[in-house]
Backbone as JSON Lines, residues from 0, in Angstrom:
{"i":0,"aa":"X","n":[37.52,-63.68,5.46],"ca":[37.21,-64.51,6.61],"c":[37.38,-63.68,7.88]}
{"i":1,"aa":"X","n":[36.56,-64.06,8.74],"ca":[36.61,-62.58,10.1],"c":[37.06,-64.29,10.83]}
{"i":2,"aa":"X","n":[37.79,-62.87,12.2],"ca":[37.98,-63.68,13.5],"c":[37.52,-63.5,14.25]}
{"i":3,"aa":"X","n":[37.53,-64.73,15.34],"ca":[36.64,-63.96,15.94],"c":[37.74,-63.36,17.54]}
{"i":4,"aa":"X","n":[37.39,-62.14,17.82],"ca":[38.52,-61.17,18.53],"c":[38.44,-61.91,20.16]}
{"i":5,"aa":"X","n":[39.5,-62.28,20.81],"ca":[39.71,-62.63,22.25],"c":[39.92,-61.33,23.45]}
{"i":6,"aa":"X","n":[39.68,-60.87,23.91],"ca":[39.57,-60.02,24.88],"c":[40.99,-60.41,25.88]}
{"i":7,"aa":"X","n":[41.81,-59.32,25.77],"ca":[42.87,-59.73,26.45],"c":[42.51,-59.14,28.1]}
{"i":8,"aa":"X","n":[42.87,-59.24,29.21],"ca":[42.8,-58.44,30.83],"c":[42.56,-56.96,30.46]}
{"i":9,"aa":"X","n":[43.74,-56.61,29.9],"ca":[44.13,-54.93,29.73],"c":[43.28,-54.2,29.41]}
{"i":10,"aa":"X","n":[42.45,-54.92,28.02],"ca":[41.87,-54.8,27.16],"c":[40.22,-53.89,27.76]}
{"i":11,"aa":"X","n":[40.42,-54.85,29.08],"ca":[38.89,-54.68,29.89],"c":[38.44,-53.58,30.76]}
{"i":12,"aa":"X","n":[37.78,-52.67,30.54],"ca":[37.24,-51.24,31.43],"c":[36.19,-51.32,32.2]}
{"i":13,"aa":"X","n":[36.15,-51.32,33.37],"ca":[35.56,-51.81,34.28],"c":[34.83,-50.41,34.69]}
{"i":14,"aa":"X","n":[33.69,-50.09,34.84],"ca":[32.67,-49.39,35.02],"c":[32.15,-49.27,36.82]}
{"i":15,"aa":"X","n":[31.89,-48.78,37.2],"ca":[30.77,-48.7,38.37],"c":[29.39,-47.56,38.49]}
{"i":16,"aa":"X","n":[28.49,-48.46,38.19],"ca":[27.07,-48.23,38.65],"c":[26.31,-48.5,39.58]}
{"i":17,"aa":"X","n":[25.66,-47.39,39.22],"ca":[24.57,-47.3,41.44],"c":[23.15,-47.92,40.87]}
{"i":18,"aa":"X","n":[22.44,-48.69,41.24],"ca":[21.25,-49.08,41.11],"c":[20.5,-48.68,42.24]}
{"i":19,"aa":"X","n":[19.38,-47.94,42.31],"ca":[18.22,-47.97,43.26],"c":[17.26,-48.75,43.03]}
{"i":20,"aa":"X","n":[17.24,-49.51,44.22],"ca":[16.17,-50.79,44.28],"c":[14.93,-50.13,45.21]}
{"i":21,"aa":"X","n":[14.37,-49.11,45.07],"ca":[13.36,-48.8,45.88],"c":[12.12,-48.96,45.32]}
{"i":22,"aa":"X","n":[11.67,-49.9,45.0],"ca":[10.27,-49.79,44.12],"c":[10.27,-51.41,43.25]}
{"i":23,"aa":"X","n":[11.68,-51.51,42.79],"ca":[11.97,-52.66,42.06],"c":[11.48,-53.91,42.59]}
{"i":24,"aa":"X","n":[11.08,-54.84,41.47],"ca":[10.77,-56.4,41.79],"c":[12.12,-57.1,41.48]}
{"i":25,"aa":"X","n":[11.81,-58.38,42.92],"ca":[13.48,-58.57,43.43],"c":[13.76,-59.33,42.18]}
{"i":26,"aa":"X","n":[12.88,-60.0,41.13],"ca":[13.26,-60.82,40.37],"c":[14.07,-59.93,39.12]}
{"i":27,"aa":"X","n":[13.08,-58.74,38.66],"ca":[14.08,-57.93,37.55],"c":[14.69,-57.85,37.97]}
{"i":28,"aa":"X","n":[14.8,-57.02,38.84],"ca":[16.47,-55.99,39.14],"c":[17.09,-57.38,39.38]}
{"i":29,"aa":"X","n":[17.08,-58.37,39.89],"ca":[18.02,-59.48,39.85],"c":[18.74,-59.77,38.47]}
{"i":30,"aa":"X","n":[17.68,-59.85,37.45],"ca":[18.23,-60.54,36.49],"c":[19.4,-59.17,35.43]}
{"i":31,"aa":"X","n":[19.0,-57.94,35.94],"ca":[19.79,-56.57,35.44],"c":[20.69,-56.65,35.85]}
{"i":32,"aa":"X","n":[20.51,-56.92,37.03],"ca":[22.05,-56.74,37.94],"c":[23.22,-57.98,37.31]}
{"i":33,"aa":"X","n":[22.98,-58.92,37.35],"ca":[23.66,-60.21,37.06],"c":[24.02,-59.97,35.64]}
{"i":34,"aa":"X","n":[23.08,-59.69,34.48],"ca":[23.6,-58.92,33.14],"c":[25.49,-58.22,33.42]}
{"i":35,"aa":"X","n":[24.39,-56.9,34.1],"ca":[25.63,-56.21,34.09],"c":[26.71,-57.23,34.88]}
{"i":36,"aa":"X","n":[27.01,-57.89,35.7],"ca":[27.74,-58.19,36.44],"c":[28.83,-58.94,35.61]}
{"i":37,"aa":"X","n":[28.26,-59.6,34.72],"ca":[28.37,-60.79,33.8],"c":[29.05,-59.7,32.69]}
{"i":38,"aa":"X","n":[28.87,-58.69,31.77],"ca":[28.92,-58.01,31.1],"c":[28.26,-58.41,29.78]}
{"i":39,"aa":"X","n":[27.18,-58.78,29.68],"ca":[26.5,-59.25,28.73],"c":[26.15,-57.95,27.87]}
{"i":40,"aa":"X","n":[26.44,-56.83,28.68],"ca":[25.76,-55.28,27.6],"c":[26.8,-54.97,27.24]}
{"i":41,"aa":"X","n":[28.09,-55.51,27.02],"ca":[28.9,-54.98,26.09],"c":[29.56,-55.5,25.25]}
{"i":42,"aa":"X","n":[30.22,-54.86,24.03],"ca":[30.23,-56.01,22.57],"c":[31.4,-56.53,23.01]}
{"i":43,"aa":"X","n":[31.95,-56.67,23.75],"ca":[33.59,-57.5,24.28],"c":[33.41,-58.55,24.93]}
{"i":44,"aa":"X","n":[31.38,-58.87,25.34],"ca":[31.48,-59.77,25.81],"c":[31.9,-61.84,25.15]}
{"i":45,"aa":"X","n":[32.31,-62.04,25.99],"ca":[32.94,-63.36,26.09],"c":[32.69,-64.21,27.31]}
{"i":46,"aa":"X","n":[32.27,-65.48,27.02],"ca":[31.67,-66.23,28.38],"c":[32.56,-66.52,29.39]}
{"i":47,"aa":"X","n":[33.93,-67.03,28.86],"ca":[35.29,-67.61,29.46],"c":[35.9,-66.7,30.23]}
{"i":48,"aa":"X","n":[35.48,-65.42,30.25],"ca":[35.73,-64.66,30.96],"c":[35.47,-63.45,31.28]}
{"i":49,"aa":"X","n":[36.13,-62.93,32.24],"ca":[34.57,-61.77,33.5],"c":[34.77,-60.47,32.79]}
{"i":50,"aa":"X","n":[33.82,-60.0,31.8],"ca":[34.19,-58.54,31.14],"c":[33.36,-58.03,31.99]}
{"i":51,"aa":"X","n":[32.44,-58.22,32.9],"ca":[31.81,-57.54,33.53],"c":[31.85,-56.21,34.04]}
{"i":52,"aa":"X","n":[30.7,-55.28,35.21],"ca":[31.5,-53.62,35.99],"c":[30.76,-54.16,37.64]}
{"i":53,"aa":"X","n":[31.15,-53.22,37.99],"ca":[30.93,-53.55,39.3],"c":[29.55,-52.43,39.45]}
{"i":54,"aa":"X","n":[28.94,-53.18,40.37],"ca":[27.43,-52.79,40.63],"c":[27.09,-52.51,42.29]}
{"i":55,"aa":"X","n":[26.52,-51.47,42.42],"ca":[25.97,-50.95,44.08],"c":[24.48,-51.05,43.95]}
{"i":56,"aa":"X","n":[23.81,-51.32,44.59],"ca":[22.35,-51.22,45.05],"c":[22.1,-51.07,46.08]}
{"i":57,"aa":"X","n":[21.51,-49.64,46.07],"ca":[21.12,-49.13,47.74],"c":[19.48,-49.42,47.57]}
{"i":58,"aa":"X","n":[19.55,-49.07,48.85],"ca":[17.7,-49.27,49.0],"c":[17.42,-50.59,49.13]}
{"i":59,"aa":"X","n":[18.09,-51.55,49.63],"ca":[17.47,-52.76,49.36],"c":[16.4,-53.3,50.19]}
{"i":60,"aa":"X","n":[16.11,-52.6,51.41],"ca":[14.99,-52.85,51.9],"c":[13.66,-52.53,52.01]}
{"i":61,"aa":"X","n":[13.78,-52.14,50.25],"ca":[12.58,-51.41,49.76],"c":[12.08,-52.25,48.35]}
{"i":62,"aa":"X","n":[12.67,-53.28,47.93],"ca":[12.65,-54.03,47.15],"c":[10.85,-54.74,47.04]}
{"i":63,"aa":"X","n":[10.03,-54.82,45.95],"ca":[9.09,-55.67,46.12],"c":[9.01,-57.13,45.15]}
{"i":64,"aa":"X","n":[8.12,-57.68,46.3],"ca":[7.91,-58.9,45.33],"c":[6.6,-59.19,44.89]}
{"i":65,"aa":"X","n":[6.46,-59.97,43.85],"ca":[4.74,-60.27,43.47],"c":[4.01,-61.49,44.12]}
{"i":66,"aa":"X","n":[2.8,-61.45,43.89],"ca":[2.3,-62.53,44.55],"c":[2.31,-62.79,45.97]}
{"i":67,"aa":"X","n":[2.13,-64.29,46.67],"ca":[2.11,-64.57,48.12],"c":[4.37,-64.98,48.4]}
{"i":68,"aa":"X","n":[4.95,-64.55,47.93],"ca":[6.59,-64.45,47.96],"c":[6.63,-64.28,49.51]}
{"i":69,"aa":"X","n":[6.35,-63.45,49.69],"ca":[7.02,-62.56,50.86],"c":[6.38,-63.81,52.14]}
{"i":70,"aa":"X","n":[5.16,-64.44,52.23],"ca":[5.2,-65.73,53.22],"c":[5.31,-67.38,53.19]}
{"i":71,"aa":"X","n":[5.9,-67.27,51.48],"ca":[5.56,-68.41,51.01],"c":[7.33,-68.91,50.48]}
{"i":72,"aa":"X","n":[8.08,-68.07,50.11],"ca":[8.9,-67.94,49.73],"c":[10.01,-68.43,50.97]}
{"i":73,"aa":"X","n":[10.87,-69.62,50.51],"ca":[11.8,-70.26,52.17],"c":[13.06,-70.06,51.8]}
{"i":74,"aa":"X","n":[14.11,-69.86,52.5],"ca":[15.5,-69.72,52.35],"c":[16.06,-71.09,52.84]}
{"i":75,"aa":"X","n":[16.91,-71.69,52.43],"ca":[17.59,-72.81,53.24],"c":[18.66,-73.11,53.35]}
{"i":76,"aa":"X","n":[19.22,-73.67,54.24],"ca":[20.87,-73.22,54.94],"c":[21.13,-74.55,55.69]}
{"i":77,"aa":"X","n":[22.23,-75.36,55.67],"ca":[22.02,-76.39,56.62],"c":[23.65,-75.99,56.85]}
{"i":78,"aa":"X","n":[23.94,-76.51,58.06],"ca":[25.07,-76.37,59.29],"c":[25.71,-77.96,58.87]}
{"i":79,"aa":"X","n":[25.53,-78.25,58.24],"ca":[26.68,-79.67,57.74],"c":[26.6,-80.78,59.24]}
{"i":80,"aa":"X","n":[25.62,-80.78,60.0],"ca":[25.2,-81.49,61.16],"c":[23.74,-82.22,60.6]}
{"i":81,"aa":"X","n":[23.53,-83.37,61.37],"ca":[22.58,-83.66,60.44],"c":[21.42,-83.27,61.22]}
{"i":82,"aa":"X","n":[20.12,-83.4,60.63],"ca":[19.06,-82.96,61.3],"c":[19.23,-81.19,61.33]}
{"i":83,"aa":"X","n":[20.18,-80.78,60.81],"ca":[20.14,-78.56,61.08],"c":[20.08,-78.56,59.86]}
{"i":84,"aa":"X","n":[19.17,-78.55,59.37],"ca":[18.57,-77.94,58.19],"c":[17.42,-76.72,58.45]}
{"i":85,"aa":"X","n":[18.01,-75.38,58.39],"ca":[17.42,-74.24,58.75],"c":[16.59,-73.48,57.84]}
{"i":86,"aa":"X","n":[15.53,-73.32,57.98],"ca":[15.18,-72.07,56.98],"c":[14.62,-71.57,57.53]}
{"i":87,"aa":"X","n":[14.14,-70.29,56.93],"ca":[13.75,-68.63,57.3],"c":[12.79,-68.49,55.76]}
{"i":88,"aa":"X","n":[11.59,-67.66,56.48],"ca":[11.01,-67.12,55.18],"c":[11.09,-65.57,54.94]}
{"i":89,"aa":"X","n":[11.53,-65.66,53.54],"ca":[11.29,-64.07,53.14],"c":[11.62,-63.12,53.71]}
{"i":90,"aa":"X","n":[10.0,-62.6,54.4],"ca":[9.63,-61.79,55.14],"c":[10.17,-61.71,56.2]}
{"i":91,"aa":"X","n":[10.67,-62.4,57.04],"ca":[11.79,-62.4,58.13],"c":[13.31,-61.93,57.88]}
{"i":92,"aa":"X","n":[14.15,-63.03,56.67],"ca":[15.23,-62.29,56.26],"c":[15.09,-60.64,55.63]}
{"i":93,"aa":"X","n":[14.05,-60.4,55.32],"ca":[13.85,-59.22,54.76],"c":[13.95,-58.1,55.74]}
{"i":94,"aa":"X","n":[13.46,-58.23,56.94],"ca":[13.57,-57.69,57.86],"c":[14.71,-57.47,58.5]}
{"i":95,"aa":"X","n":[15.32,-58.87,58.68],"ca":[16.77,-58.75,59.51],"c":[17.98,-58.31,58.29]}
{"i":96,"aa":"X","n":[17.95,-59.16,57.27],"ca":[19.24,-58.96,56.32],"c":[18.55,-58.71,55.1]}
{"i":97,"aa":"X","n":[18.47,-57.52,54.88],"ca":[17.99,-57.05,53.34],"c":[18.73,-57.49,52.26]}
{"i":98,"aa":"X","n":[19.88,-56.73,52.47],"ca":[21.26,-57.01,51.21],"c":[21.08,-58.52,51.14]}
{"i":99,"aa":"X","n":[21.24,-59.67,52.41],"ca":[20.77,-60.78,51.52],"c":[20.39,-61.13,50.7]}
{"i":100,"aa":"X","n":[19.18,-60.78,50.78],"ca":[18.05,-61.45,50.01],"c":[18.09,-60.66,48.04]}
{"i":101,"aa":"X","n":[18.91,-59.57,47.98],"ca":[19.33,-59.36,46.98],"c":[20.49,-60.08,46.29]}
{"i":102,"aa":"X","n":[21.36,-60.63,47.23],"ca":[22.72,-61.31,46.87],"c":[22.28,-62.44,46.53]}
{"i":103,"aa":"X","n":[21.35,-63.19,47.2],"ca":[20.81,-64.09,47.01],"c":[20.27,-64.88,45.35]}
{"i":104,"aa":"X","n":[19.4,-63.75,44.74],"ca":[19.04,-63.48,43.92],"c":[20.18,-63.31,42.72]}
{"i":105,"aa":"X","n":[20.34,-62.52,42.83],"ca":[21.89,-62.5,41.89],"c":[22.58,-63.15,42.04]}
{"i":106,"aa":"X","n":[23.14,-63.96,42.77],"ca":[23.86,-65.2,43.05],"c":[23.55,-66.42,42.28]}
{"i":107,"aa":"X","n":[21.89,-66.24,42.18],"ca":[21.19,-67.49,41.66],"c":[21.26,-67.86,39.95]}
{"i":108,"aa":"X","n":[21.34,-66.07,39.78],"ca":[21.21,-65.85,38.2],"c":[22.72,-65.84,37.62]}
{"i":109,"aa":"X","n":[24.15,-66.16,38.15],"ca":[25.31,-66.06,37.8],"c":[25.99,-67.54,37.24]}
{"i":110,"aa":"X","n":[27.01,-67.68,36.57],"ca":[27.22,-69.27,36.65],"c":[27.53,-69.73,37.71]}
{"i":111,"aa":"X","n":[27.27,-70.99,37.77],"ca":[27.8,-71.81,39.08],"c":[29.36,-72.19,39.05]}
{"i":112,"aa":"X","n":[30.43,-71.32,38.8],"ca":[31.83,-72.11,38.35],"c":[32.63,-70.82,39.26]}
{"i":113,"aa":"X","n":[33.92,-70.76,39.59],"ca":[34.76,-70.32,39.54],"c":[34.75,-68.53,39.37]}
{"i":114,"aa":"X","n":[34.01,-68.88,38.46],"ca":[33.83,-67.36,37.31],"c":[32.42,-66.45,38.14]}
{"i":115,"aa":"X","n":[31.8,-67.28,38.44],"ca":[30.5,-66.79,39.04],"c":[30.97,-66.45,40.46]}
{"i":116,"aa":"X","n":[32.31,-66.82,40.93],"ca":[32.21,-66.23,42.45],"c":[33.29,-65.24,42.12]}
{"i":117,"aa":"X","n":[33.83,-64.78,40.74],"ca":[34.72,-63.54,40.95],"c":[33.43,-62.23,40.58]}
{"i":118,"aa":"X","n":[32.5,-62.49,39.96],"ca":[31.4,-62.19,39.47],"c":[30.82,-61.49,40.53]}
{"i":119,"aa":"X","n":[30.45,-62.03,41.57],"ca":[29.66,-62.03,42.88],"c":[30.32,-60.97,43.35]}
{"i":120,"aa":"X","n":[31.78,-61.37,43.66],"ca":[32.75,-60.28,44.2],"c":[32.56,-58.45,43.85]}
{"i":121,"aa":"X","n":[31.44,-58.23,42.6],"ca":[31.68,-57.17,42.09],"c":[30.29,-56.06,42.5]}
{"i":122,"aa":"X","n":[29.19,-57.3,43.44],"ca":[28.19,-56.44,44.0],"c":[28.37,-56.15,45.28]}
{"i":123,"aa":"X","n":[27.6,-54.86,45.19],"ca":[27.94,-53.81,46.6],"c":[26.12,-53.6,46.76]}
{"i":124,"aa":"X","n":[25.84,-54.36,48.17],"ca":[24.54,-54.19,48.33],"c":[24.36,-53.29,49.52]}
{"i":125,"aa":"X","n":[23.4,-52.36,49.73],"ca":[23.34,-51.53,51.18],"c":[21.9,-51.46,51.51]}
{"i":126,"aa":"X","n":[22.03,-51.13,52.87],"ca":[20.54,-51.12,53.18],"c":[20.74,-49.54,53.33]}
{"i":127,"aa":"X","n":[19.37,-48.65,52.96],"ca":[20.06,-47.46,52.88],"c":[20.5,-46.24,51.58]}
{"i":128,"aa":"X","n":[20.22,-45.56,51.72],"ca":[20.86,-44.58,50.89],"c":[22.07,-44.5,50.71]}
{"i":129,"aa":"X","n":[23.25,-44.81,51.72],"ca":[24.51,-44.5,51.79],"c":[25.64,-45.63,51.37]}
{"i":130,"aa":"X","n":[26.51,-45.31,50.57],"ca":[27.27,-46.46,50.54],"c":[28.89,-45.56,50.89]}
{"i":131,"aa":"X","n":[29.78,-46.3,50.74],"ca":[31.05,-46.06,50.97],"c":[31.84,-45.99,49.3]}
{"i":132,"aa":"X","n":[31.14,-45.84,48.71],"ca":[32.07,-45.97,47.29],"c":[31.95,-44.72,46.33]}
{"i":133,"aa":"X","n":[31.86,-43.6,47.04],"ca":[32.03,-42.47,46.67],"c":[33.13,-41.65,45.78]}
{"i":134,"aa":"X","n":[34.21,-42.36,46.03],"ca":[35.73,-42.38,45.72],"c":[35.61,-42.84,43.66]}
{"i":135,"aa":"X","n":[34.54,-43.84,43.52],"ca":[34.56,-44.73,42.37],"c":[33.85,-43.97,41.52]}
{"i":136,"aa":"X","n":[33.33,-42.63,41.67],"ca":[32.28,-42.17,41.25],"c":[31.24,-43.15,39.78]}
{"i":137,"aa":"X","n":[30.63,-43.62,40.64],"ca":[29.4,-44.52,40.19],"c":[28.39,-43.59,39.12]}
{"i":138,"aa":"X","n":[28.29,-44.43,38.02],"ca":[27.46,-43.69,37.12],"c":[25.99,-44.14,37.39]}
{"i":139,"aa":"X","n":[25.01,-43.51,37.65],"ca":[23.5,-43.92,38.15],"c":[22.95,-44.44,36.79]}
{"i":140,"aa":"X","n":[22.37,-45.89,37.08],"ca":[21.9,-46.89,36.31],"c":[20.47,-46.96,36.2]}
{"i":141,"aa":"X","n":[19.48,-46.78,35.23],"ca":[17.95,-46.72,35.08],"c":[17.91,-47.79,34.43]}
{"i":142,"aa":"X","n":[17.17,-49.05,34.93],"ca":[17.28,-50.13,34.86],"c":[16.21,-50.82,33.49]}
{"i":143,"aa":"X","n":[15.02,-49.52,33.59],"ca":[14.4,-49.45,32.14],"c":[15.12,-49.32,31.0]}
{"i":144,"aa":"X","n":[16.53,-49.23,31.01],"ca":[17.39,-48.93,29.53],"c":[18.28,-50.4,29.49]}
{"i":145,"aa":"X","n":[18.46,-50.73,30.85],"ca":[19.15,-52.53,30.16],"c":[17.99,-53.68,29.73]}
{"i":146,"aa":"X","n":[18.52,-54.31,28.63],"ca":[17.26,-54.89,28.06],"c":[17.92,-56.15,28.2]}
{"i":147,"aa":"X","n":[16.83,-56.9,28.53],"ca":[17.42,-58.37,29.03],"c":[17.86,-59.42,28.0]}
């Protein structure tokens, strides 16, 4: 009779990878990123809790999308006042806040609990070539080798 094995804290090796989003559609690399985030690519994974690695994506304001997205596509935000219900399309946040519109995305694809905002905690988005996590030495991630 097998058991089935629980993943203790200790147990867990936490990774950091660089993703370049320069070319990428925001929807894959969304759903790669959130994989890894989640740790779904490794055999320790367990839902109840975050085996996940931590993830960088530079370039994000090079990201594409398909189709009419980029003027059709609305963000929405309301200020807890009534009547301020704000949105912005796309192509505007894209302009002003890149890394948004990636967090965004990955945000969407994570669980909605508890678990999904320690999850969140583990992406590093930049606009840019440059990040600050040099120190972590990040293993560079080709996003054609995680399979969904």
């Amino acid at each position: 009779m097998t058991k089935t094995k629980i993943v203790k804290r200790e147990e867990i090796k936490r990774k950091w990878f660089l993703v370049d989003a320069n070319g990428q559609i925001l929807g894959r690399l969304a759903s790669k990123v959130a994989k890894i985030l989640m740790g779904k690519h490794k055999p320790i994974y367990t839902p109840n809790i975050d085996t996940g690695d931590f993830v960088i994506v530079i370039n994000a304001e090079k990201i594409r999308v398909t189709g009419k997205k980029l003027t059709d596509k609305i963000y929405y935000k309301h200020t807890g006042y009534l009547g301020h219900l704000k949105e912005e399309k796309l192509i505007s946040l894209l302009n002003r806040r890149p890394e948004a519109v990636i967090r965004f995305a990955v945000e969407g694809m994570l669980p909605k609990n508890s678990l999904g905002k320690k999850m969140i905690k583990k992406l590093k988005v930049y606009k840019g070539e440059d990040h600050p996590h040099q120190a972590q030495k990040p293993e560079i991630l080709n996003l054609k080798e995680v399979k969904i």
